[in-house]
Short mmCIF file of the C-alpha atoms (twelve columns), coordinates in Angstrom:
data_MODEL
# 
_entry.id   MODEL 
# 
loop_
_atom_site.group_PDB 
_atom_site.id 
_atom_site.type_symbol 
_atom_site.label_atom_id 
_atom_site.label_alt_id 
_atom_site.label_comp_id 
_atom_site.label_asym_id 
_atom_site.label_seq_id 
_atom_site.Cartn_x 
_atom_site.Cartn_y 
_atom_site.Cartn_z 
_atom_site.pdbx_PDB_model_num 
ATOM 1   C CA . UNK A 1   33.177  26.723  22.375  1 
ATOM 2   C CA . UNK A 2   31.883  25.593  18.672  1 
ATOM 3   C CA . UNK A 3   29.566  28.310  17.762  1 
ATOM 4   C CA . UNK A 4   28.261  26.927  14.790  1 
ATOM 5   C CA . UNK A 5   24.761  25.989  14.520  1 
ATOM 6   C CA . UNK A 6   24.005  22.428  14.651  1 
ATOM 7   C CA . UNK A 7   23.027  20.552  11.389  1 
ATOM 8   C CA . UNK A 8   19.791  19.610  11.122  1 
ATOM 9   C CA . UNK A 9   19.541  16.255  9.494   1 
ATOM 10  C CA . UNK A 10  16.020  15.781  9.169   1 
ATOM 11  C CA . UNK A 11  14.871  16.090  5.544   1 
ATOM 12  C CA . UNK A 12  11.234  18.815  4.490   1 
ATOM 13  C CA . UNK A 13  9.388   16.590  2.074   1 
ATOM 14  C CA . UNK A 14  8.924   17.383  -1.132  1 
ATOM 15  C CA . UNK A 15  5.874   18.989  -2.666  1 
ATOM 16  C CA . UNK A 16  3.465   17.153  -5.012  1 
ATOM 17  C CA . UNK A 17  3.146   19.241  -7.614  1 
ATOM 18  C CA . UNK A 18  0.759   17.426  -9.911  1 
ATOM 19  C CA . UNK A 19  -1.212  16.117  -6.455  1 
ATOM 20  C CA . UNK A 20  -0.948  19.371  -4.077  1 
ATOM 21  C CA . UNK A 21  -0.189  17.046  -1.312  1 
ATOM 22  C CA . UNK A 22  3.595   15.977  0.238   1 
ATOM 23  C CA . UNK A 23  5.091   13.400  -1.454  1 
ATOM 24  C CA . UNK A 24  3.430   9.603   -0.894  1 
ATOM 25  C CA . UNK A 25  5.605   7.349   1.858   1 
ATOM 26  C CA . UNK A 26  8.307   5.653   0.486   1 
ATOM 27  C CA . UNK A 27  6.547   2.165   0.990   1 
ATOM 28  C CA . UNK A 28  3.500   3.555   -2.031  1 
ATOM 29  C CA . UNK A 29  6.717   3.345   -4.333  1 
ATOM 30  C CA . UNK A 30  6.153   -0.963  -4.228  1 
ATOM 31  C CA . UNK A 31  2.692   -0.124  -5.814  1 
ATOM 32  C CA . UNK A 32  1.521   0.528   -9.599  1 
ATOM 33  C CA . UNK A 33  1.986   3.340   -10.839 1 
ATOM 34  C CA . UNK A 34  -2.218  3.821   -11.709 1 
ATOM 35  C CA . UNK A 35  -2.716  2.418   -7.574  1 
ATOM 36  C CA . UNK A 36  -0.581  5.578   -6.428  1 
ATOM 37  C CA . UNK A 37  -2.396  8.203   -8.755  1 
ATOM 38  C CA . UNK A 38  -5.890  6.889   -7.234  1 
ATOM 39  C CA . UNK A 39  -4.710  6.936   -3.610  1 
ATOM 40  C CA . UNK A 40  -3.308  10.673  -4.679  1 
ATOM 41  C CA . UNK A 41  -7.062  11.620  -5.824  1 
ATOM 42  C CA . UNK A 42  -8.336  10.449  -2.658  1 
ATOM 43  C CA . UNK A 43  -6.271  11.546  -0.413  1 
ATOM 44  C CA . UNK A 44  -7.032  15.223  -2.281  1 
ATOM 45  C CA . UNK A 45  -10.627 14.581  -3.317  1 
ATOM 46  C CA . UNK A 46  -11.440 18.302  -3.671  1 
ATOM 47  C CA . UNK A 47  -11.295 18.511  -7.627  1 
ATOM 48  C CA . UNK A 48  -13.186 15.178  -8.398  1 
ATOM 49  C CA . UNK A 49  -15.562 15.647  -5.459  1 
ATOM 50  C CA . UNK A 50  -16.316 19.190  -5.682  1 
ATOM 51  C CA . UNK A 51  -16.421 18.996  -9.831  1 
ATOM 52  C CA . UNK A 52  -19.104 16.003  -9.831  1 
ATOM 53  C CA . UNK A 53  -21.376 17.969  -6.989  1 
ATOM 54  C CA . UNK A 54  -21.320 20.841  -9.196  1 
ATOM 55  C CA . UNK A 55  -21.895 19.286  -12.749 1 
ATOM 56  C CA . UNK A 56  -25.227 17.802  -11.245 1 
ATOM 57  C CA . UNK A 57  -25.860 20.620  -9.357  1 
ATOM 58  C CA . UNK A 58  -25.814 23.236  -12.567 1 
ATOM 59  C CA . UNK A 59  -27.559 20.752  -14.888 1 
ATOM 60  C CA . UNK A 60  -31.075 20.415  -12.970 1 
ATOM 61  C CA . UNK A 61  -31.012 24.073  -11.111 1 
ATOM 62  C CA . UNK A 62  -32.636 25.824  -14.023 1 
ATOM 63  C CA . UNK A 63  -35.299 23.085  -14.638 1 
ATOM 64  C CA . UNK A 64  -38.648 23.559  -12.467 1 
ATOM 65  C CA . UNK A 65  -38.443 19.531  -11.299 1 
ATOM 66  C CA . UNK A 66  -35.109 19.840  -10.728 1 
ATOM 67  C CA . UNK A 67  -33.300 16.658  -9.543  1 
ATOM 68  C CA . UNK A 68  -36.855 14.984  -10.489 1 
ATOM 69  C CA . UNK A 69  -35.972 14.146  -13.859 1 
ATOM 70  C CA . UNK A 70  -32.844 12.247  -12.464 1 
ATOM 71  C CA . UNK A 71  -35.820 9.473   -11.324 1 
ATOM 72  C CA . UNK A 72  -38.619 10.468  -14.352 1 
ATOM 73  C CA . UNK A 73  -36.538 8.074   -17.013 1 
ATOM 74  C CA . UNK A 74  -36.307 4.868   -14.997 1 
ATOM 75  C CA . UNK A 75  -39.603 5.494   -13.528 1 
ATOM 76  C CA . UNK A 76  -41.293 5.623   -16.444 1 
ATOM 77  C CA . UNK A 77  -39.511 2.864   -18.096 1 
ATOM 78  C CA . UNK A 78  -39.849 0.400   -15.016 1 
ATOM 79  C CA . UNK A 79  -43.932 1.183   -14.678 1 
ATOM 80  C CA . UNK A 80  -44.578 0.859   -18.621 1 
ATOM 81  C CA . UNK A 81  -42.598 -1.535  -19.633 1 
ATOM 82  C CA . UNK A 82  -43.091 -3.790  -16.320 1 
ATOM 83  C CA . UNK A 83  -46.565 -3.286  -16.979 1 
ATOM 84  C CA . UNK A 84  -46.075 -4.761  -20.944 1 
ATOM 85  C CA . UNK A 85  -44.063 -7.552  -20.055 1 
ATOM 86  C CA . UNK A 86  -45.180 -8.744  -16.851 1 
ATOM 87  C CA . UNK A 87  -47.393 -11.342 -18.283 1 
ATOM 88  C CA . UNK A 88  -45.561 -11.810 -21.497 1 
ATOM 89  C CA . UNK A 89  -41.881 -12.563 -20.011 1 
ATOM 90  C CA . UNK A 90  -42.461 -12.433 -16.474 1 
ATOM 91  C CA . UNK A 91  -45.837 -14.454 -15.245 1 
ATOM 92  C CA . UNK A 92  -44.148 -16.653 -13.528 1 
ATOM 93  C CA . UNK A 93  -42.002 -14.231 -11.696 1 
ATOM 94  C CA . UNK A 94  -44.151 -12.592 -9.018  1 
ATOM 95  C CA . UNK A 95  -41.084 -10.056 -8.178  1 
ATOM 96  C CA . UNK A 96  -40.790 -9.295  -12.123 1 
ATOM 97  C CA . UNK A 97  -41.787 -5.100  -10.919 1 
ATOM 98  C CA . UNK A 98  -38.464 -5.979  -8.670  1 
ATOM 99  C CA . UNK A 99  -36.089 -7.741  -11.145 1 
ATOM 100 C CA . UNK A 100 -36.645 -5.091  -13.975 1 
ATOM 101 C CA . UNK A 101 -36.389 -1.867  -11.729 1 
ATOM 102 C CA . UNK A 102 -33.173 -3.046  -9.855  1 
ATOM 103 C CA . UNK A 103 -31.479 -4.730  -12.909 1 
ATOM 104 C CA . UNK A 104 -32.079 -1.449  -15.363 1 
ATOM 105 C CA . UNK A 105 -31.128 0.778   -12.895 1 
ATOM 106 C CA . UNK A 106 -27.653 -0.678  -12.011 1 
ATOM 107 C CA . UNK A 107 -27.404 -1.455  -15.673 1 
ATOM 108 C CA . UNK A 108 -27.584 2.314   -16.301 1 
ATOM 109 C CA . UNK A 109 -25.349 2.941   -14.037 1 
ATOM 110 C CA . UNK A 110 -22.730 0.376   -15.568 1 
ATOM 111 C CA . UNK A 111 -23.520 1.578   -19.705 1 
ATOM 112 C CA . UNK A 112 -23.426 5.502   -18.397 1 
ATOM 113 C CA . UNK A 113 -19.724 5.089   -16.476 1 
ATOM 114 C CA . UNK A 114 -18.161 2.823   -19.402 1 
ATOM 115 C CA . UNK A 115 -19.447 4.624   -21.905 1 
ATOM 116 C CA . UNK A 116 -18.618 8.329   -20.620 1 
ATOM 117 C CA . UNK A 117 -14.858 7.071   -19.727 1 
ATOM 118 C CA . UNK A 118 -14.149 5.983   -22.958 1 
ATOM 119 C CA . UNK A 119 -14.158 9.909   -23.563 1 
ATOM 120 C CA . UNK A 120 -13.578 11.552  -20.908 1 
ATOM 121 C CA . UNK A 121 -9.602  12.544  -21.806 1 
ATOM 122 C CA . UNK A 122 -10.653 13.606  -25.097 1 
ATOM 123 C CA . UNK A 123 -13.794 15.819  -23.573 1 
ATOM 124 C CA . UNK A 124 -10.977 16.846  -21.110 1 
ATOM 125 C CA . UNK A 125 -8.180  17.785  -23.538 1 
ATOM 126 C CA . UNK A 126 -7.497  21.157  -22.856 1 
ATOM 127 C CA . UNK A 127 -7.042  20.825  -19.162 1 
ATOM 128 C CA . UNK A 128 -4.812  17.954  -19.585 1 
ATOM 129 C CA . UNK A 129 -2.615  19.577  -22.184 1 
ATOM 130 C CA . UNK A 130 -2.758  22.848  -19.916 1 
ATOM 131 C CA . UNK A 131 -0.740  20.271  -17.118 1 
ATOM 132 C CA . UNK A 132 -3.757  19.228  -14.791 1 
ATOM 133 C CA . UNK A 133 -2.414  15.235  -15.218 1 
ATOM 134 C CA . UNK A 134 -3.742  13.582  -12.205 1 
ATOM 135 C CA . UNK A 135 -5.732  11.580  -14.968 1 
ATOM 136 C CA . UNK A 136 -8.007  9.233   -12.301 1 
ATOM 137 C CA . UNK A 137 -8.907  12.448  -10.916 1 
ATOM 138 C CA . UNK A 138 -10.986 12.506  -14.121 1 
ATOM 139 C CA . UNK A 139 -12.725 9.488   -13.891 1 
ATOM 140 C CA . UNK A 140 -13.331 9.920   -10.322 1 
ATOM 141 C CA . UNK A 141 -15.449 12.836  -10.941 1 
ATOM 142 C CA . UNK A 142 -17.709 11.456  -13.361 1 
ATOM 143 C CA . UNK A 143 -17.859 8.341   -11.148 1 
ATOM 144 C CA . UNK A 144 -18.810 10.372  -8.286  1 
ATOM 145 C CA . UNK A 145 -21.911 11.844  -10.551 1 
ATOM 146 C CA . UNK A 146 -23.116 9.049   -11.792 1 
ATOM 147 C CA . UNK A 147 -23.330 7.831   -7.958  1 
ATOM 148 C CA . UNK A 148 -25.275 10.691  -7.122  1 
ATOM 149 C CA . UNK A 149 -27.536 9.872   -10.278 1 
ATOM 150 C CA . UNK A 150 -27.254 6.208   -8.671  1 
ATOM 151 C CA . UNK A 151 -28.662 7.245   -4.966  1 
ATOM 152 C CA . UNK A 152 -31.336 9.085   -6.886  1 
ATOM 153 C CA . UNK A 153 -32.606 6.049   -8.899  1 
ATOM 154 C CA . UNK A 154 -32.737 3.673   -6.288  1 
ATOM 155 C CA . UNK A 155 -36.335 5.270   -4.923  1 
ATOM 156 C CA . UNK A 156 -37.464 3.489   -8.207  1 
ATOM 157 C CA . UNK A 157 -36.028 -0.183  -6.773  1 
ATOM 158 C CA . UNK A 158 -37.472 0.988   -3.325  1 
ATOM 159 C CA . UNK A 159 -40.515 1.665   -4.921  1 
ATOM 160 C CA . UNK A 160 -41.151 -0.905  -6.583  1 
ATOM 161 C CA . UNK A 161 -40.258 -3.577  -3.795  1 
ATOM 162 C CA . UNK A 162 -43.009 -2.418  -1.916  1 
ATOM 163 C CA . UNK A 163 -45.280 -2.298  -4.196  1 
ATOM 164 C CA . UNK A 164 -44.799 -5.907  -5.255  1 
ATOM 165 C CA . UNK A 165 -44.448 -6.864  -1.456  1 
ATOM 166 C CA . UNK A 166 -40.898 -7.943  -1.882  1 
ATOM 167 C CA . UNK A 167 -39.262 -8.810  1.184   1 
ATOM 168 C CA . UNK A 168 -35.961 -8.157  2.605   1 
ATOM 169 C CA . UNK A 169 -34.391 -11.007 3.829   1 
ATOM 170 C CA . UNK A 170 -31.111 -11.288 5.776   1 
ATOM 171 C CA . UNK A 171 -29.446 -11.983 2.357   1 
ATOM 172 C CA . UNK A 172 -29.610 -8.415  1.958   1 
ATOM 173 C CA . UNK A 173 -26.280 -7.943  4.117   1 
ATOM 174 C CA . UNK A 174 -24.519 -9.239  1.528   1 
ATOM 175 C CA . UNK A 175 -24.758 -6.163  -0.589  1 
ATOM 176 C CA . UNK A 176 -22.610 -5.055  2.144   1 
ATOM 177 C CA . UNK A 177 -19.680 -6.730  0.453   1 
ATOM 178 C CA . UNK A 178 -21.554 -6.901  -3.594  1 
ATOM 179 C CA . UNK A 179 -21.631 -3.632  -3.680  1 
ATOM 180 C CA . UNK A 180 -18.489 -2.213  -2.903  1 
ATOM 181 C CA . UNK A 181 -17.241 -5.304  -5.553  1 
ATOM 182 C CA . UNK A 182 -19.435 -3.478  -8.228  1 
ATOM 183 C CA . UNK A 183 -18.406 -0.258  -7.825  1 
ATOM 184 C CA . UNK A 184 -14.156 -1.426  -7.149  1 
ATOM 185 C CA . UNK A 185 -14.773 -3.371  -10.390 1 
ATOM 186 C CA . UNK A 186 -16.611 -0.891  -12.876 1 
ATOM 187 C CA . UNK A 187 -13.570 1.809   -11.563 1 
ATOM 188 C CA . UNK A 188 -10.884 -0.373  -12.664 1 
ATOM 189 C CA . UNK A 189 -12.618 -1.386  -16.081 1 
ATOM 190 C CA . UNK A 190 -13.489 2.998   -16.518 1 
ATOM 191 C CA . UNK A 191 -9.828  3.405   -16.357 1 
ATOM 192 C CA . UNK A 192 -9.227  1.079   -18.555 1 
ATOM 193 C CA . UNK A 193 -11.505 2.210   -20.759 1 
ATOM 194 C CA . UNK A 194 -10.591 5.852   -20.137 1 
ATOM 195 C CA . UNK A 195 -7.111  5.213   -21.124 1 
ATOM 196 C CA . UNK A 196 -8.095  3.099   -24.149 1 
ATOM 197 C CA . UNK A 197 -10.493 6.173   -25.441 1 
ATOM 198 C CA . UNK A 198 -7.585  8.537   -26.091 1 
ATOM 199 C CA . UNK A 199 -5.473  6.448   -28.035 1 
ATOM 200 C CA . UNK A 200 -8.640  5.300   -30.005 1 
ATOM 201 C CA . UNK A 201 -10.860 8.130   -30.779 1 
ATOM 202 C CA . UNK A 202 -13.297 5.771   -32.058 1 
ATOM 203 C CA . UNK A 203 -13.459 3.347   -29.324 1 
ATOM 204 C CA . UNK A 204 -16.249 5.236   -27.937 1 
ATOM 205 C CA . UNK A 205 -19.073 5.175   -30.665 1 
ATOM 206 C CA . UNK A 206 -18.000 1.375   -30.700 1 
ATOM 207 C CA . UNK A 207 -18.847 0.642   -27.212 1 
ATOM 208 C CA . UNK A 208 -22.206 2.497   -27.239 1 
ATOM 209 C CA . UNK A 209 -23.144 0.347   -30.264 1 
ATOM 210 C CA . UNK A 210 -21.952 -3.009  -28.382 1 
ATOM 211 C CA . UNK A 211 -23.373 -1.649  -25.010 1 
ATOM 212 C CA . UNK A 212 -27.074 -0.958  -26.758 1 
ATOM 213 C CA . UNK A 213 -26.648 -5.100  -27.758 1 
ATOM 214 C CA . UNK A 214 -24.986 -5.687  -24.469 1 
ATOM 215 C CA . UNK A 215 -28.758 -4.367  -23.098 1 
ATOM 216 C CA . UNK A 216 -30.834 -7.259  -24.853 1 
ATOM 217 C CA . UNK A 217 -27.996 -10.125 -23.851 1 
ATOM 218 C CA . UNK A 218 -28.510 -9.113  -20.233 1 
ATOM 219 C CA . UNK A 219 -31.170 -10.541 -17.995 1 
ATOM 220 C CA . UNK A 220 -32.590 -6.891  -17.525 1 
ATOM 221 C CA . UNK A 221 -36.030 -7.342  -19.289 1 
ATOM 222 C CA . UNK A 222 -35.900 -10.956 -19.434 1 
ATOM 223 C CA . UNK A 223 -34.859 -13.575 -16.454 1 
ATOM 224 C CA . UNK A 224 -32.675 -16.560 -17.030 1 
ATOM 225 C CA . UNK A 225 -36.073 -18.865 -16.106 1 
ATOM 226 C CA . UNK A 226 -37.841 -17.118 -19.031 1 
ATOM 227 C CA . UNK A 227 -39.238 -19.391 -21.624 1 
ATOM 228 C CA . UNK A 228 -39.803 -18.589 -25.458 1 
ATOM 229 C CA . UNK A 229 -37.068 -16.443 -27.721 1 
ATOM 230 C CA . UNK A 230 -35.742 -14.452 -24.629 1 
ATOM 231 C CA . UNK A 231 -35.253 -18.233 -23.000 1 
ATOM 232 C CA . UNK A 232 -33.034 -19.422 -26.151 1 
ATOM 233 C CA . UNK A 233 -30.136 -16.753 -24.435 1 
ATOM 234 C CA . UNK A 234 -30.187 -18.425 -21.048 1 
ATOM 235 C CA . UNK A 235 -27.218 -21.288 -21.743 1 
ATOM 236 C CA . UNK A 236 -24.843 -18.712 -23.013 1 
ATOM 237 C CA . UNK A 237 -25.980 -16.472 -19.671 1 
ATOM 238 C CA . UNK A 238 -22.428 -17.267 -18.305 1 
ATOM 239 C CA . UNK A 239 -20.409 -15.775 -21.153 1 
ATOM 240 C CA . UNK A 240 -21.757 -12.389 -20.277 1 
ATOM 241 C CA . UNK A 241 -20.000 -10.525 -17.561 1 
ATOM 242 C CA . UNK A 242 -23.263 -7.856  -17.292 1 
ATOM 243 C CA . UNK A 243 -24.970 -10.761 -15.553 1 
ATOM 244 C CA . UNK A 244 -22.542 -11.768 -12.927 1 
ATOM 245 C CA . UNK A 245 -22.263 -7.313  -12.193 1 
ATOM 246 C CA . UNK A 246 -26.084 -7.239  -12.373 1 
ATOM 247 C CA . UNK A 247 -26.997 -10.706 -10.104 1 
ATOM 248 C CA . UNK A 248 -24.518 -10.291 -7.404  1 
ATOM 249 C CA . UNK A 249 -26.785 -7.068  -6.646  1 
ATOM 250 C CA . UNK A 250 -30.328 -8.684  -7.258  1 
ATOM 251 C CA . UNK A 251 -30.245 -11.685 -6.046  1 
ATOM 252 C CA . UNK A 252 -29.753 -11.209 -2.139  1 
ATOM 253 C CA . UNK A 253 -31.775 -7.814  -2.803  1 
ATOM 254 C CA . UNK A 254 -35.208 -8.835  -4.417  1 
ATOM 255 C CA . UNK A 255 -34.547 -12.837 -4.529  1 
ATOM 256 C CA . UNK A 256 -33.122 -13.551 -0.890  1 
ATOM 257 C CA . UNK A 257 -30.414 -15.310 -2.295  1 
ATOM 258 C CA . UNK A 258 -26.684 -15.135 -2.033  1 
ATOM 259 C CA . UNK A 259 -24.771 -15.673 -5.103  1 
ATOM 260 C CA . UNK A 260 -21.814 -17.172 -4.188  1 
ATOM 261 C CA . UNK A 261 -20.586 -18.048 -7.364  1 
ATOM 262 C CA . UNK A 262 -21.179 -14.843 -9.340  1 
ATOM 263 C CA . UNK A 263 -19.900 -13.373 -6.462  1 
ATOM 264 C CA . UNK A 264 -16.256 -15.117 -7.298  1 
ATOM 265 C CA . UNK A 265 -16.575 -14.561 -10.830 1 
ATOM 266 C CA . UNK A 266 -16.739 -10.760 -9.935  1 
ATOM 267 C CA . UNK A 267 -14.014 -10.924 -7.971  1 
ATOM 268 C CA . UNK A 268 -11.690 -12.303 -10.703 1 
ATOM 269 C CA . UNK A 269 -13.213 -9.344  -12.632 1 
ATOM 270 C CA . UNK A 270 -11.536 -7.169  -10.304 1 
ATOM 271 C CA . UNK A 271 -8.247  -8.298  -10.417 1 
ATOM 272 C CA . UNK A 272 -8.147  -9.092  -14.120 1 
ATOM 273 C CA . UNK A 273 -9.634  -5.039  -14.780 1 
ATOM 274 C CA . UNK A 274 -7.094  -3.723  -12.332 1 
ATOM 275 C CA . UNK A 275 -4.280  -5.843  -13.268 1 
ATOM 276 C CA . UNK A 276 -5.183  -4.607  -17.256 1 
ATOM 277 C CA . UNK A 277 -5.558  -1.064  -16.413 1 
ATOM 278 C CA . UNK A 278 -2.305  -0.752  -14.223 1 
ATOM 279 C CA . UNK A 279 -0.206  -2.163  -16.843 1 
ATOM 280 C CA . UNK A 280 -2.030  -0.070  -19.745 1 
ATOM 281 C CA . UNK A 281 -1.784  2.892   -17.561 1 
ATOM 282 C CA . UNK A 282 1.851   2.718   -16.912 1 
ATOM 283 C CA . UNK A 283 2.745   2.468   -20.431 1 
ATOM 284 C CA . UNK A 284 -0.168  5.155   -21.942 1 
ATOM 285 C CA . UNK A 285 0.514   7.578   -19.167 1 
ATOM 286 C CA . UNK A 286 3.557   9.836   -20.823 1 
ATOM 287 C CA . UNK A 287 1.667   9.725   -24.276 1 
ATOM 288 C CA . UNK A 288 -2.216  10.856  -23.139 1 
ATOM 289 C CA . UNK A 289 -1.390  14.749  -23.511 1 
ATOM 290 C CA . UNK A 290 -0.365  14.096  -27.059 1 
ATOM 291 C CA . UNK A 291 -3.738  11.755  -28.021 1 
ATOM 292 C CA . UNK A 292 -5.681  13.725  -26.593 1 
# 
């Protein structure tokens, strides 16, 4: 009788090191190389999760409002400068209360993200030099906070829906699919953008200055029927991708319309800011330790 112990053939997987979780099937090997770091982050969403709950957490407990002064900024923007403008660029727009508190708040939500990626893996140096290199575990964290921030601000759109009597008509389930194209869009351009920030240092205080223009270009204060100056920027409306991020949100939410056609311009915005950031990402990825 052979008294040796059978072999076992069947193979432990290997640890993740960089992840903390086993290895990734062998059919996540087809993807790009950026796709596989963000399904590592979510599959382990402990750091990025965790880190944006307590950054907002920390910076409002001392404060006697606390999370109050999260909403105080776009409230008080919405009621006095909707109050300024509403007959000036907005008399003919009886939802104008509407159209300014749901296109600055989602516009703040776009300028805060881009802007904050562009330096995030500097602001982050020393943990990424220290080895911590699951880099969209970075940007998924201060994604995360600015959706909390997000949530928060939206009792200003609510707000001000009912108090202009805005209705909500059944165009509204299309934010079903608008917003989730927003938010998978605005990731892909923040990595991007994230990557982009620690080669160029600089980068950042350039895209603040071209986001604070971007503002003024954007049908936020204004509306692409306004008449006057403001109405001059209405034919080159379509060269601005803020509008198409902005409209496929505000139309079927305070208009009742569905934007079909923003809607596909989005969606090439997606693919063309993933397709950018994978193949940036791939190449930058060995060399962010040493820019940053």
């Amino acid at each position: 009788m052979d008294s040796r112990a059978p072999i076992d053939t069947k193979k432990t997987p290997k640890n993740d090191a960089r992840s903390g979780s086993q290895s990734a099937p062998r059919s996540t090997f087809l993807l790009p190389e950026l796709i596989r770091d963000v399904l590592a982050s979510l599959r382990a969403p402990g750091f990025w999760l965790y880190g944006a709950w307590i950054q907002t957490s920390v910076r409002y407990r001392s404060q006697a409002l606390g999370a109050f002064w999260m909403v105080a900024g776009t409230l008080a923007f919405v009621t006095m400068l909707g109050t300024l403008y509403s007959q000036m660029l907005g008399g003919d727009n009886p939802y104008y209360f509407g159209h300014l508190a749901a296109g600055y708040v989602f516009w703040t939500f776009m300028q805060q993200l881009l802007v904050k990626s562009s330096r995030l893996f500097q602001q982050n140096g020393s943990m990424i030099q220290n080895g911590y290199v699951n880099y969209p575990d970075y940007v998924l964290r201060d994604f995360t906070g600015q959706l909390i921030n997000l949530a928060y601000n939206l009792i200003v759109v609510v707000g001000a829906m009912v108090v202009t009597q805005i209705p909500l008509t059944t165009a509204a389930v299309a934010l079903l699919l608008t917003v989730p194209l927003l938010m998978l869009t605005i990731l892909g351009v923040c990595l991007f953008f994230s990557v982009l920030g620690a080669r160029y240092p600089d980068f950042g205080e350039l895209l603040q200055s071209l986001m604070r223009l971007a503002f003024f270009l954007t049908p936020i204060i204004w509306s692409t029927g306004t008449t006057g100056k403001a109405g001059m920027i209405g034919p080159f409306i379509y060269l601005n991708p803020f509008y198409y991020l902005v409209e496929i949100i505000r139309g079927p939410l305070i208009y009742g319309v569905v934007p079909w056609f923003e809607i596909g311009v989005v969606v090439l915005l997606a693919l063309i800011a993933w397709s950018v950031a994978c193949i940036v990402y791939r190449r930058a990825k060995p060399y962010i330790p040493l820019w940053v």
